[in-house]
C-alpha positions as a Markdown table, in Angstrom:
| # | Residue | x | y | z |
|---|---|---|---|---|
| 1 | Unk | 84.2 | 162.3 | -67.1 |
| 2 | Unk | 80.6 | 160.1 | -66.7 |
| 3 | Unk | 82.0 | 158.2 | -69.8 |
| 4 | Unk | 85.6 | 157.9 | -68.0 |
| 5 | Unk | 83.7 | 156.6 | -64.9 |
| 6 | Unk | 82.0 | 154.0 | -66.7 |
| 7 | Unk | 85.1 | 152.6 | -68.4 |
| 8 | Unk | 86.5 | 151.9 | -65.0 |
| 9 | Unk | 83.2 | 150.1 | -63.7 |
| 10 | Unk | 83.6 | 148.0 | -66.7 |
| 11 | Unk | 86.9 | 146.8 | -65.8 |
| 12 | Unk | 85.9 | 146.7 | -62.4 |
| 13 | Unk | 83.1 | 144.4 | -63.7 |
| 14 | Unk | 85.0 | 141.7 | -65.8 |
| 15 | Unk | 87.6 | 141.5 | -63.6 |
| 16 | Unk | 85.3 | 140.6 | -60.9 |
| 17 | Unk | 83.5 | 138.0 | -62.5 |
| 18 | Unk | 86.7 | 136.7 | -63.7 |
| 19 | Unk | 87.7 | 135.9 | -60.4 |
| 20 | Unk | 84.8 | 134.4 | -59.4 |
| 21 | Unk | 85.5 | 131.5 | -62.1 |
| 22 | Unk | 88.2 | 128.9 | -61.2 |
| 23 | Unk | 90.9 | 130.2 | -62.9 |
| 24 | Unk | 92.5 | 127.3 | -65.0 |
| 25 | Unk | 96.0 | 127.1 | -64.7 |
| 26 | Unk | 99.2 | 125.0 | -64.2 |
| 27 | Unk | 97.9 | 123.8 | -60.5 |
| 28 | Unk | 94.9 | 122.7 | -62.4 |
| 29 | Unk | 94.2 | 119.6 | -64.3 |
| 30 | Unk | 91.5 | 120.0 | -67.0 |
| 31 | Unk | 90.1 | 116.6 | -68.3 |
| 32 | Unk | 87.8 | 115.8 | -71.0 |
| 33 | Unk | 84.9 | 113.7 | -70.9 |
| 34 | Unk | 82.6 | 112.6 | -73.9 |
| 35 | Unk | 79.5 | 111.3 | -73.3 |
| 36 | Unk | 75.7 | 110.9 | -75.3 |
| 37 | Unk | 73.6 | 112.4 | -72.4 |
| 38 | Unk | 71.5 | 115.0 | -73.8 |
| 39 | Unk | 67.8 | 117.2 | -73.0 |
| 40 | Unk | 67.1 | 116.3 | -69.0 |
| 41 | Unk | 69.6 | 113.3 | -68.5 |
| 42 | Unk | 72.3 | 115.9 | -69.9 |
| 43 | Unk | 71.4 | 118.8 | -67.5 |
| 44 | Unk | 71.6 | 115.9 | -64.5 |
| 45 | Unk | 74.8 | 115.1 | -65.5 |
| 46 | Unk | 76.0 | 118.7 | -65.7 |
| 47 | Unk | 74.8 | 119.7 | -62.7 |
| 48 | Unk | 76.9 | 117.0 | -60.8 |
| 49 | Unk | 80.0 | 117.4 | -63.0 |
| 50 | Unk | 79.2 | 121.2 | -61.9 |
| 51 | Unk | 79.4 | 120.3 | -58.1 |
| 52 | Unk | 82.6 | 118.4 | -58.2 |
| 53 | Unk | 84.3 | 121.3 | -60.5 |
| 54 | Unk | 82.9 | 122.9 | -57.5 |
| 55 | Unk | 84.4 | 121.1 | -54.7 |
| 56 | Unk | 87.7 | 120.0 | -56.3 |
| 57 | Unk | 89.5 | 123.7 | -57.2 |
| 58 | Unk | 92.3 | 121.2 | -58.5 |
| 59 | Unk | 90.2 | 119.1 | -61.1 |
| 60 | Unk | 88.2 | 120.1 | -63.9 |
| 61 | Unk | 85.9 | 118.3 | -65.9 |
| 62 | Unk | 85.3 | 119.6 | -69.4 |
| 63 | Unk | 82.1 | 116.9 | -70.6 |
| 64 | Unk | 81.2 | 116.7 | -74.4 |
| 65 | Unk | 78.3 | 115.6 | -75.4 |
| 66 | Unk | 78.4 | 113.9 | -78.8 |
| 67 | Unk | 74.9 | 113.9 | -79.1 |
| 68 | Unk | 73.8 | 109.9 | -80.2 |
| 69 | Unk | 75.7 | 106.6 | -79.0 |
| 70 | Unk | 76.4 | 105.5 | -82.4 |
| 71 | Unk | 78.1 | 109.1 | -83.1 |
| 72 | Unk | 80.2 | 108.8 | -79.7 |
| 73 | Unk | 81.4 | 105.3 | -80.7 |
| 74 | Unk | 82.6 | 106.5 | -84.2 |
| 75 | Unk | 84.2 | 109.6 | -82.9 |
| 76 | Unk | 86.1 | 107.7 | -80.5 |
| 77 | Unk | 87.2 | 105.1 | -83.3 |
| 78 | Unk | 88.2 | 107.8 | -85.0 |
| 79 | Unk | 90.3 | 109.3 | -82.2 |
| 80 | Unk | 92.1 | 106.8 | -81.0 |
| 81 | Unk | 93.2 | 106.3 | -84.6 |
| 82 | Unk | 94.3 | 110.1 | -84.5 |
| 83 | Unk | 95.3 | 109.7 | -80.8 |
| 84 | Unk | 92.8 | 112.9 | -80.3 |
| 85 | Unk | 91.0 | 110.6 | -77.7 |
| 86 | Unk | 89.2 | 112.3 | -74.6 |
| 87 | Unk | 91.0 | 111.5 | -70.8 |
| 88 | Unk | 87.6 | 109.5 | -70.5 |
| 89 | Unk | 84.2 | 108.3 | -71.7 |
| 90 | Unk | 80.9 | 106.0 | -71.9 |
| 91 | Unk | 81.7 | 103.4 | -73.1 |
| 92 | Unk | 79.5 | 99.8 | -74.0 |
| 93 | Unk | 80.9 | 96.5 | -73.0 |
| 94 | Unk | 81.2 | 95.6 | -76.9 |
| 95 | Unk | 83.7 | 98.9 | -77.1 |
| 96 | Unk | 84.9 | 98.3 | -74.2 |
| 97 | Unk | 86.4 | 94.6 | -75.4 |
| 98 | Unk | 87.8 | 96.4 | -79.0 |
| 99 | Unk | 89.6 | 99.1 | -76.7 |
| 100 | Unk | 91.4 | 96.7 | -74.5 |
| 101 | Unk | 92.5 | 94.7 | -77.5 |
| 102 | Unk | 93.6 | 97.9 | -78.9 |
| 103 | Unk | 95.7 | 98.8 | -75.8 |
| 104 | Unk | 93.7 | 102.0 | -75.6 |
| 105 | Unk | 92.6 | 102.2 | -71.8 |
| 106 | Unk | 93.7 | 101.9 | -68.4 |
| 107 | Unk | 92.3 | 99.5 | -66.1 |
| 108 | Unk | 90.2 | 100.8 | -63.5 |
| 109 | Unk | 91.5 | 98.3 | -61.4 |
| 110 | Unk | 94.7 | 99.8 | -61.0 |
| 111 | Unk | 93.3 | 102.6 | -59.4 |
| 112 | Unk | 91.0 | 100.7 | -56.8 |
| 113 | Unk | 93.5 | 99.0 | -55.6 |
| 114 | Unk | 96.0 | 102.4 | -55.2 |
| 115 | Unk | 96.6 | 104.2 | -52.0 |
| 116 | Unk | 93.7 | 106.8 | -52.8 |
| 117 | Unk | 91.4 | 103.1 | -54.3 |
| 118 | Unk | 88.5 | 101.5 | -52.6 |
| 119 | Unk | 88.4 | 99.5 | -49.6 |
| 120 | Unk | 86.7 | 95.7 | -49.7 |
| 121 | Unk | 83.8 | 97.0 | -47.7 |
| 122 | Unk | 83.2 | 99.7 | -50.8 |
| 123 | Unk | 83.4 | 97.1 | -53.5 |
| 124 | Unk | 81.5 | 95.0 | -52.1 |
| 125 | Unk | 79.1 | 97.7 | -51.3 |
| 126 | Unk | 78.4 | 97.7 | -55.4 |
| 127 | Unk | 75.8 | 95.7 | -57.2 |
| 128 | Unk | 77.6 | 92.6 | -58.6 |
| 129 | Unk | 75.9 | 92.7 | -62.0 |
| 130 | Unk | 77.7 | 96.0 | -62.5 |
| 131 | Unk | 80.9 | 94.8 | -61.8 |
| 132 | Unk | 80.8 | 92.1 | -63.6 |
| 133 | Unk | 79.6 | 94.3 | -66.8 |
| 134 | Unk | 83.3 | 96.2 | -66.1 |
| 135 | Unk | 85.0 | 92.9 | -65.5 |
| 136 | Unk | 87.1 | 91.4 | -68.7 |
| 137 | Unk | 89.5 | 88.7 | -67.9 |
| 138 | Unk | 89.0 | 88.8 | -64.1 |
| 139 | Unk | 90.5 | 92.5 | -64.4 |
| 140 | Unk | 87.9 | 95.5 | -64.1 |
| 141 | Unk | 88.7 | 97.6 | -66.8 |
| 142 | Unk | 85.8 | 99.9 | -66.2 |
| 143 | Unk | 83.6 | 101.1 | -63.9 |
| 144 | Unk | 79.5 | 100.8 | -64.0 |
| 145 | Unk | 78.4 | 104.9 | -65.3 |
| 146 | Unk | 74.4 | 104.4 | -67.1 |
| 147 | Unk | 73.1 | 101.7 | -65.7 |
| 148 | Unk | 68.9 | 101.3 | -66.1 |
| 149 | Unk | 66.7 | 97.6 | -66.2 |
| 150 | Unk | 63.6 | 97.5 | -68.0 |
| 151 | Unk | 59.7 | 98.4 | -66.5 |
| 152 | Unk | 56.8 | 97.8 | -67.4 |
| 153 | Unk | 54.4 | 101.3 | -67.0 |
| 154 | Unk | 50.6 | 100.3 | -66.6 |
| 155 | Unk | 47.4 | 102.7 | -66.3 |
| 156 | Unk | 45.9 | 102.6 | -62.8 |
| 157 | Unk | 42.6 | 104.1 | -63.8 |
| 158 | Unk | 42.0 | 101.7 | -67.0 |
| 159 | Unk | 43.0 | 98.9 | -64.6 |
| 160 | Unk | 40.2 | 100.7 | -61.8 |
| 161 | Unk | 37.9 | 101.0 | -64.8 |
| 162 | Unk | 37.7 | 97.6 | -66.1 |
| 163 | Unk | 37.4 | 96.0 | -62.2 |
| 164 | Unk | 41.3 | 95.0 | -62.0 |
| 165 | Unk | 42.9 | 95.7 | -59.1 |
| 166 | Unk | 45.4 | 98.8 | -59.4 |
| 167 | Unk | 47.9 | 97.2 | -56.9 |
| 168 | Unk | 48.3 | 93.9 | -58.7 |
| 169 | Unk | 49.5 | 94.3 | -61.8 |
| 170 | Unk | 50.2 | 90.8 | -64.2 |
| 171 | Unk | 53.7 | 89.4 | -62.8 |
| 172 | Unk | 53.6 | 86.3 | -65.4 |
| 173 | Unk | 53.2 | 85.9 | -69.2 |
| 174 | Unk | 49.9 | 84.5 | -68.9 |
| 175 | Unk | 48.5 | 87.0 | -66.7 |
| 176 | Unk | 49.8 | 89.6 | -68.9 |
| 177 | Unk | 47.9 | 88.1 | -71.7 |
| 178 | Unk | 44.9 | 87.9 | -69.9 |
| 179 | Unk | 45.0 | 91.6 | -68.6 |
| 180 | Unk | 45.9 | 92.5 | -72.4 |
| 181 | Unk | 42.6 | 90.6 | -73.6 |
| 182 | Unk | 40.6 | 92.5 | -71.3 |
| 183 | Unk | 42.5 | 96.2 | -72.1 |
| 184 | Unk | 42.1 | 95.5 | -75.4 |
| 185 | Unk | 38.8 | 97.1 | -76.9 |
| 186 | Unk | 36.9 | 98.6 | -79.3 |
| 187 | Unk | 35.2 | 101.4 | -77.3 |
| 188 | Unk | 33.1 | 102.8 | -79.9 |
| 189 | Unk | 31.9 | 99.8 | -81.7 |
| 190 | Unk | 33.1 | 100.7 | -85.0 |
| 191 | Unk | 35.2 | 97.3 | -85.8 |
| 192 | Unk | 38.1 | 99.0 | -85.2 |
| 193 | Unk | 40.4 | 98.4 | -82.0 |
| 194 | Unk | 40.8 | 102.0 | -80.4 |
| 195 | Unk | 42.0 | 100.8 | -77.1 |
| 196 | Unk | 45.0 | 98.3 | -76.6 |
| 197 | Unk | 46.4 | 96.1 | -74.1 |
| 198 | Unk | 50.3 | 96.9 | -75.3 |
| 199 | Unk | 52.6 | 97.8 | -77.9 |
| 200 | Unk | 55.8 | 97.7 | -78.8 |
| 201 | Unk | 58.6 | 98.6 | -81.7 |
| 202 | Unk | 61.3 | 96.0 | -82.7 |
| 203 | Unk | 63.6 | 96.2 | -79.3 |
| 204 | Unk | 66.6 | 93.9 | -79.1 |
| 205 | Unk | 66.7 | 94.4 | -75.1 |
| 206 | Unk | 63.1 | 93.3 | -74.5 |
| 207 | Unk | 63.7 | 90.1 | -76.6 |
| 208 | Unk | 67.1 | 89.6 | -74.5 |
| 209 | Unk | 64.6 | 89.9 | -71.3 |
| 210 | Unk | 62.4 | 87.3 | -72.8 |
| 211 | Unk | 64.8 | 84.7 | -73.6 |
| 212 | Unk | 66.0 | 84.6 | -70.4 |
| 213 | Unk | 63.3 | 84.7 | -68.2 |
| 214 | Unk | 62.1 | 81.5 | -70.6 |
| 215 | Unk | 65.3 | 80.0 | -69.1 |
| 216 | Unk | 68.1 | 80.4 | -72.0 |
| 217 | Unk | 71.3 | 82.5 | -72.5 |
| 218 | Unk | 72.3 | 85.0 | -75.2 |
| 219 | Unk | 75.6 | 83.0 | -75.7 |
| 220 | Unk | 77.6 | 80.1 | -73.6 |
| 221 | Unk | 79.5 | 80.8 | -70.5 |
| 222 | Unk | 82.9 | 81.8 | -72.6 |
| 223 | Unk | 80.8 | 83.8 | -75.1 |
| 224 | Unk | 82.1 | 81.3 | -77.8 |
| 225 | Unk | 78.7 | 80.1 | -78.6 |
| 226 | Unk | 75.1 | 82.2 | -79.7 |
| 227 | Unk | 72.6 | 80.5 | -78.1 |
| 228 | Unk | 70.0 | 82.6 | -78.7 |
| 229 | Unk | 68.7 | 80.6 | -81.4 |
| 230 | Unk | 67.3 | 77.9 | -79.0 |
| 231 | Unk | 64.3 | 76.9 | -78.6 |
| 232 | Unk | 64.2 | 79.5 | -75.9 |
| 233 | Unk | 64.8 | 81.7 | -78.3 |
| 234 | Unk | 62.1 | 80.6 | -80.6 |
| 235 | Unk | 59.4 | 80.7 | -77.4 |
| 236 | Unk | 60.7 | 83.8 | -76.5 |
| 237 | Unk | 59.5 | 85.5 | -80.6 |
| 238 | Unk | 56.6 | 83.3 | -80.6 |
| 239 | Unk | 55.2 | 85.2 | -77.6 |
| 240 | Unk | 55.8 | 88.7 | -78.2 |
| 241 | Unk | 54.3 | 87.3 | -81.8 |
| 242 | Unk | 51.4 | 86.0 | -80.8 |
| 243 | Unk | 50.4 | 89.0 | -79.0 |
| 244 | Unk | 49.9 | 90.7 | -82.4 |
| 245 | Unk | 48.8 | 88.0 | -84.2 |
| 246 | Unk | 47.2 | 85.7 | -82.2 |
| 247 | Unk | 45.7 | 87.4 | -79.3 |
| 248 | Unk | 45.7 | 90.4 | -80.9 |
| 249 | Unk | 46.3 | 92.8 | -78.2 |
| 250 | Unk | 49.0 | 94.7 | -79.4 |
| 251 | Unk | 50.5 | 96.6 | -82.5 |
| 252 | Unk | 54.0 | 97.1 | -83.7 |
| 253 | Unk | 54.9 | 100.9 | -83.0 |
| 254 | Unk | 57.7 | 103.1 | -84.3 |
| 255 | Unk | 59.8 | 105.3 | -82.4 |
| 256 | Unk | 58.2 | 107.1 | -79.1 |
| 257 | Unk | 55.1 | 106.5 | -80.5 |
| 258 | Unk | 54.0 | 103.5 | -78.5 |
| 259 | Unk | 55.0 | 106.3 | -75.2 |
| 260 | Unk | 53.1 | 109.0 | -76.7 |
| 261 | Unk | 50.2 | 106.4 | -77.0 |
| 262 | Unk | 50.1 | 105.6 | -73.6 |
| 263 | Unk | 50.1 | 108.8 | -72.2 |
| 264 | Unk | 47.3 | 109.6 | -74.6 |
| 265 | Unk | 45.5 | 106.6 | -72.9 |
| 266 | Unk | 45.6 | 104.3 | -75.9 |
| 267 | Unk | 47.1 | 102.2 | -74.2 |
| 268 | Unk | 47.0 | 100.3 | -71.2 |
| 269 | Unk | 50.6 | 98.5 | -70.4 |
| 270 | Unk | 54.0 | 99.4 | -72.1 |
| 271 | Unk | 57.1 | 98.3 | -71.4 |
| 272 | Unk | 60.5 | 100.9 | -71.2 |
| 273 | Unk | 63.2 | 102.1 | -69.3 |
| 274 | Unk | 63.6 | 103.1 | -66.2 |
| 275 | Unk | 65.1 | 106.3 | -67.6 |
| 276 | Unk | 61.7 | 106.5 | -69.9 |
| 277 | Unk | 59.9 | 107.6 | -67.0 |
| 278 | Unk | 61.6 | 111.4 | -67.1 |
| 279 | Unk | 60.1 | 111.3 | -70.5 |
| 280 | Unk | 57.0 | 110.1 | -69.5 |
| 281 | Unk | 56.7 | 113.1 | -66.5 |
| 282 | Unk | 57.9 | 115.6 | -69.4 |
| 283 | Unk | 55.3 | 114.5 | -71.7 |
| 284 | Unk | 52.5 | 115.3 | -68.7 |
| 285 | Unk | 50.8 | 112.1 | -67.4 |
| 286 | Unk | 47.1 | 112.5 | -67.3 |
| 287 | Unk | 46.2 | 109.2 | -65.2 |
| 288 | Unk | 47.3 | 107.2 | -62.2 |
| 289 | Unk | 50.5 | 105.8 | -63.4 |
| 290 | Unk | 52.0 | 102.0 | -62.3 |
| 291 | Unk | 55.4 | 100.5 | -62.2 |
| 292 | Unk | 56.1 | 97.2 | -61.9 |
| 293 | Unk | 59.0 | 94.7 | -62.6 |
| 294 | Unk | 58.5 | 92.7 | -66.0 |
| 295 | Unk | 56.4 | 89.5 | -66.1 |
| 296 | Unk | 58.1 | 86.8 | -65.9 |
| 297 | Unk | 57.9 | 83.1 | -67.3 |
| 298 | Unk | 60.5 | 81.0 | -66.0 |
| 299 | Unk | 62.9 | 83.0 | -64.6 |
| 300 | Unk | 63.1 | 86.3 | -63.3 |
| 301 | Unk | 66.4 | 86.7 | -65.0 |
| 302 | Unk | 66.5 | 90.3 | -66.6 |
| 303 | Unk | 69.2 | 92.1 | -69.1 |
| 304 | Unk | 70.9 | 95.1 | -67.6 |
| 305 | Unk | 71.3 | 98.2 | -70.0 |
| 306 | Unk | 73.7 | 101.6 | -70.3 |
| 307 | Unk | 77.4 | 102.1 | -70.4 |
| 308 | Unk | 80.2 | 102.3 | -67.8 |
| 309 | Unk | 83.1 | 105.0 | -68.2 |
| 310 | Unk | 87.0 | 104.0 | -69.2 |
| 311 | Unk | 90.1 | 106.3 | -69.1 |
| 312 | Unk | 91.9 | 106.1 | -71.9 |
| 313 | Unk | 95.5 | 106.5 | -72.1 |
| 314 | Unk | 97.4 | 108.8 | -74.7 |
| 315 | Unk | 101.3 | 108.4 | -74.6 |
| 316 | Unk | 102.0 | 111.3 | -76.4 |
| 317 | Unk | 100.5 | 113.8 | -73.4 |
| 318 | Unk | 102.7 | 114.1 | -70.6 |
| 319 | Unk | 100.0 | 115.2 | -68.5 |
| 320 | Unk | 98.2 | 111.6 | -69.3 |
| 321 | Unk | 99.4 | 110.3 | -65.3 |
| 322 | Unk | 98.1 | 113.2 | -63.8 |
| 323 | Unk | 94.5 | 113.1 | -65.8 |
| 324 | Unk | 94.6 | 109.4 | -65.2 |
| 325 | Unk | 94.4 | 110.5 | -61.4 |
| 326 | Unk | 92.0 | 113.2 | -62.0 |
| 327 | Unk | 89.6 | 111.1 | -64.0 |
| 328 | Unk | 89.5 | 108.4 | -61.3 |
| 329 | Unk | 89.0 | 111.0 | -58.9 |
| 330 | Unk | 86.1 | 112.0 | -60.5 |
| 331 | Unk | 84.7 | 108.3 | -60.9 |
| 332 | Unk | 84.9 | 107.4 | -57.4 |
| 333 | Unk | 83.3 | 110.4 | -56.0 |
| 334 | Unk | 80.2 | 109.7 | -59.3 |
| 335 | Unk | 80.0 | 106.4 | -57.8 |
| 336 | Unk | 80.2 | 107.3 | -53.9 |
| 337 | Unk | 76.7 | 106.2 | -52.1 |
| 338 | Unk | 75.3 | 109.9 | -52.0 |
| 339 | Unk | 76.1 | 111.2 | -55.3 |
| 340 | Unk | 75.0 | 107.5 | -57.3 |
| 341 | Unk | 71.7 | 108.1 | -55.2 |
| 342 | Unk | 71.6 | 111.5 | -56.3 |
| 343 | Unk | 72.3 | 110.8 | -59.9 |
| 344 | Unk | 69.6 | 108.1 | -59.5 |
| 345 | Unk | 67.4 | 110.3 | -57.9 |
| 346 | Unk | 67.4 | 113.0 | -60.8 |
| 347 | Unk | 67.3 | 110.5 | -63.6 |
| 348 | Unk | 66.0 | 107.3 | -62.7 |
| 349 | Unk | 69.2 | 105.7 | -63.8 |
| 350 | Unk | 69.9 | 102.7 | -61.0 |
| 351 | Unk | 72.5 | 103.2 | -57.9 |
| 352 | Unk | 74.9 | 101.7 | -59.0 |
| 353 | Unk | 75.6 | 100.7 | -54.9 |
| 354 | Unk | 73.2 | 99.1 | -52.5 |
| 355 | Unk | 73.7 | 101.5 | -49.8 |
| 356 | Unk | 72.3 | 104.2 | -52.3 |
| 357 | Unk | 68.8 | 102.6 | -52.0 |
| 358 | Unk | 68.9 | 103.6 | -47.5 |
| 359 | Unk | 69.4 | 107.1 | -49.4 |
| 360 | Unk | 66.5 | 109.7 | -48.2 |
| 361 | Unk | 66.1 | 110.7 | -52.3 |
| 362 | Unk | 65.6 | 106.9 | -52.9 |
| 363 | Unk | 63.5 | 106.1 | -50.4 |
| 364 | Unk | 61.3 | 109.1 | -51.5 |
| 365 | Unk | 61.2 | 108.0 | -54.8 |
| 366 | Unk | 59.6 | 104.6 | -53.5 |
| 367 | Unk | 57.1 | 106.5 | -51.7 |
| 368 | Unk | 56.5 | 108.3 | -54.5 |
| 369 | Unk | 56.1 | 106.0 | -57.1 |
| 370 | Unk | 54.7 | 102.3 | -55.6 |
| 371 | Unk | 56.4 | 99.5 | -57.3 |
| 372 | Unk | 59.8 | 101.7 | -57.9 |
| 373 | Unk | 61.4 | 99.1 | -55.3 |
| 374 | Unk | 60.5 | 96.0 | -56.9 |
| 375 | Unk | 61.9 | 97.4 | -60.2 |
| 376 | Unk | 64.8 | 98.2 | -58.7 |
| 377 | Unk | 65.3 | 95.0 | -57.0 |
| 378 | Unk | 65.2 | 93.0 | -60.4 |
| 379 | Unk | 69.2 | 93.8 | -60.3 |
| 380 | Unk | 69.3 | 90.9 | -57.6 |
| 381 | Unk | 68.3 | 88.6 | -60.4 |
| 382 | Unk | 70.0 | 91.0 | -63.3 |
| 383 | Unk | 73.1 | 89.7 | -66.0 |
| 384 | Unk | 74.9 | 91.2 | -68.5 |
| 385 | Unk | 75.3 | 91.2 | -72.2 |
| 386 | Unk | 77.9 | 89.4 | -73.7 |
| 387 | Unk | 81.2 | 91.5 | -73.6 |
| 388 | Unk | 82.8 | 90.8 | -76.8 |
| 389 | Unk | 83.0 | 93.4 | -79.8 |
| 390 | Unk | 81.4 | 91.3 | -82.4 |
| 391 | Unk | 78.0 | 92.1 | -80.0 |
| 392 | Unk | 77.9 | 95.4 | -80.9 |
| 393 | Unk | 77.2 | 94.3 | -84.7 |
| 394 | Unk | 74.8 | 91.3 | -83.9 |
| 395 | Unk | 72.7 | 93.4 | -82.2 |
| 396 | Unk | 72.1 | 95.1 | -84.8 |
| 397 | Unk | 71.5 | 92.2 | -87.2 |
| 398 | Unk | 68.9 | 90.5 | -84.3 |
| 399 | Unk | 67.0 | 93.9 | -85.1 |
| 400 | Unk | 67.1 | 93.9 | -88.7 |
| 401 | Unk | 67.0 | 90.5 | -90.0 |
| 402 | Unk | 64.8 | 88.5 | -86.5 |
| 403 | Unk | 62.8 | 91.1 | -85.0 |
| 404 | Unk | 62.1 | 92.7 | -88.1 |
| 405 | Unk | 61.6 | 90.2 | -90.5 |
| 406 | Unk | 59.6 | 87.7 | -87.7 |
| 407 | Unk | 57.0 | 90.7 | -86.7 |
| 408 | Unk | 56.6 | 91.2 | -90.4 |
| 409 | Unk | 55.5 | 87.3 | -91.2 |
| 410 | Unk | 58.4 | 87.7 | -93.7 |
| 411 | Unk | 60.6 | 84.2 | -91.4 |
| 412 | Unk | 60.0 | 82.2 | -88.7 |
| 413 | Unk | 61.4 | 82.9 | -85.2 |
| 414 | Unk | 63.1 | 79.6 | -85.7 |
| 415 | Unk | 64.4 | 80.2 | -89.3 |
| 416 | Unk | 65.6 | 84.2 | -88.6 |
| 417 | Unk | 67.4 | 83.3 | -85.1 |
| 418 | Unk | 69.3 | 80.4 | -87.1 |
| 419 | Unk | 70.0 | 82.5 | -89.6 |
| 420 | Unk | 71.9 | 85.6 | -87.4 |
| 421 | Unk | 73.3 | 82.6 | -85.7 |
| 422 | Unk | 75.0 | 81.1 | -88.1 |
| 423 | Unk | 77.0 | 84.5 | -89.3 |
| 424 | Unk | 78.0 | 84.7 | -86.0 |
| 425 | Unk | 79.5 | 81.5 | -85.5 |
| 426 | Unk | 81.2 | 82.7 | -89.0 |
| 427 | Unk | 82.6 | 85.8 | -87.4 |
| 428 | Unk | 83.4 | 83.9 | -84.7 |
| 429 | Unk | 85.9 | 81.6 | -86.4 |
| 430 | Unk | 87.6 | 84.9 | -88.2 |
């Protein structure tokens, strides 16, 4: 009988919990969504795809994370091929471009401007630099998801130490130089430097950054053109050059070693993203810790990174319409003032809306964290990278055959930028 009475509570039990869930059915549409956020930027995002599964009992977001980018991009290749393609995804502006020539996603733009779309008061509400990283053609195919701008992180209490003041960290390449030179020491007097001004590892965003605050472009207006080989360019690797050779104030690092550095207090200024600095709190900072927008030179013109999210069609579901509907659902209430404030808030990602930044969350974060504001407000001088596919692969190649080979003494800025240049204007002509 005890045994009987057990079985029943069992039941009892499952049953219970199985109504508790939202039950999937017909009235529900389930959509999937791939994306590369993983350890605390993953848990962010599942909490908020969590609370509007939550609040939408007719909607369900099912989000796969594929781990790395350049295993996301593959996988989607490979699924569109298959037409096994999610109902929507991160996706970089280079992808973006090779989708829309493949006629594999929806414009987002047919949705805005839909009865259930976004009023002129809400687009103009957004950041224009994000649009314009969704806009191909004059039609926005996507809509801004990732978005972070670079910072530079400093060490209040070396800064305090050495008689510099905390609140005024170097806003120009020459100051930076100069508070480098003075950073920069050997602190037990063995010949050896033990404490450094900066580092960094071979970064293709930080050279974009440089080139255009020394007052070039990556390419001309219509992206027909690399430009990056000017002489721009050229001052832009002969600076983040000499401060390993010449000045001597830096070293090349590898990885998240340069970060580990600095919160080891080996170092006194390093440059990352705005996402770094959920890294930087889970690594345990020790010291009195600076943000600041990057020094400049001529401009304050800055490179936006991250990805924005498409909906892809799929003509072989005949539920594609209706997850079409759910997936833009799902976009608009991501990129609604509270909830890109919140996402901000949690992951130090940028609102993607200047609204977000009256938020309560935001304007405790730059309480918080002095200089947060400034670095957020280098979006008002922000642009984007160029949105063609063939970026994709000459990033890769600035990387490998400039950054690389320049850092190494193996070329010339002048000689490596030509040389990247030239296979592009090859690839261009194919």
């Amino acid at each position: 009988m005890k045994k009987y009475f057990m079985f029943l509570f069992l039941i009892f039990f499952i049953v219970l919990v199985g109504c508790s869930k939202k039950e999937v059915s017909s009235d529900i549409t389930v959509v999937e969504f791939w994306h590369s956020m993983g350890g605390p930027l993953g848990d962010a995002l599942s909490k908020m795809v969590n609370e509007f599964n939550d609040t939408h009992p007719n909607i369900e977001i099912n989000e796969v994370s594929m781990g790395r980018y350049q295993a996301l991009s593959q996988k989607l290749m490979a699924a569109i091929v298959s037409n096994t393609q999610p109902d929507m995804a991160q996706a970089y502006e280079s992808w973006i471009a090779k989708f829309i020539k493949g006629n594999a996603i929806v414009p987002i733009e047919k949705f805005i401007k839909s009865k259930n779309g976004l009023s002129e008061k809400d687009i103009f509400d957004f950041f224009p630099v994000f649009l314009k990283s969704s806009t191909f053609e004059d039609t926005i195919w996507a809509f801004p998801f990732n978005k972070s701008v670079r910072v530079m992180y400093y060490n209040k209490d070396m800064f305090y130490q050495n008689e510099l003041d905390i609140n005024k960290p170097p806003k120009t390449w020459d100051e930076f130089i100069t508070v480098c030179q003075k950073l920069t020491q050997d602190k037990d007097g063995d010949g050896k430097t033990d404490q450094w001004g900066t580092t960094f590892a071979t970064n293709v965003w930080q050279f974009e950054n440089l080139l255009l605050q020394a007052g070039g472009e990556i390419m001309n207006e219509d992206n027909t053109k690399p430009m990056f080989n000017s002489k721009y360019g050229v001052e832009a690797l002969d600076y983040l050059y000499d401060l390993l050779n010449k000045y001597k104030v830096a070293y090349l690092s590898t990885g998240y070693d340069g970060q580990n550095d600095f919160l080891a207090s080996k170092v006194a200024m390093v440059e990352g993203s705005s996402v770094s600095m959920v890294y930087l709190q889970k690594g345990g900072i020790s010291f009195n810790l600076g943000l600041a927008p990057l020094p400049y030179d001529h401009t304050k013109h800055n490179l936006i990174s991250g990805t924005n999210i498409v909906i892809f069609k799929n003509e072989k579901d005949k539920d594609n319409k209706k997850k079409q509907q759910a997936c833009w659902e799902f976009i608009k209430w991501f990129t609604s003032p509270e909830q890109t404030a919140q996402w901000s808030y949690m992951t130090f990602y940028m609102p993607v809306r200047k609204s977000a930044l009256k938020n309560k969350n935001i304007q405790e974060k730059f309480t918080q964290y002095g200089g947060l504001e400034d670095v957020f407000h280098q979006l008002d001088y922000a642009k984007v990278e160029p949105q063609i596919e063939l970026w994709f692969e000459i990033r890769k190649l600035l990387e490998e055959r400039v950054l690389e080979k320049v850092f190494r003494n193996q070329l010339t800025a002048k000689e490596a930028l030509d040389d990247v240049a030239n296979q592009m204007r090859k690839s261009l002509k194919k």
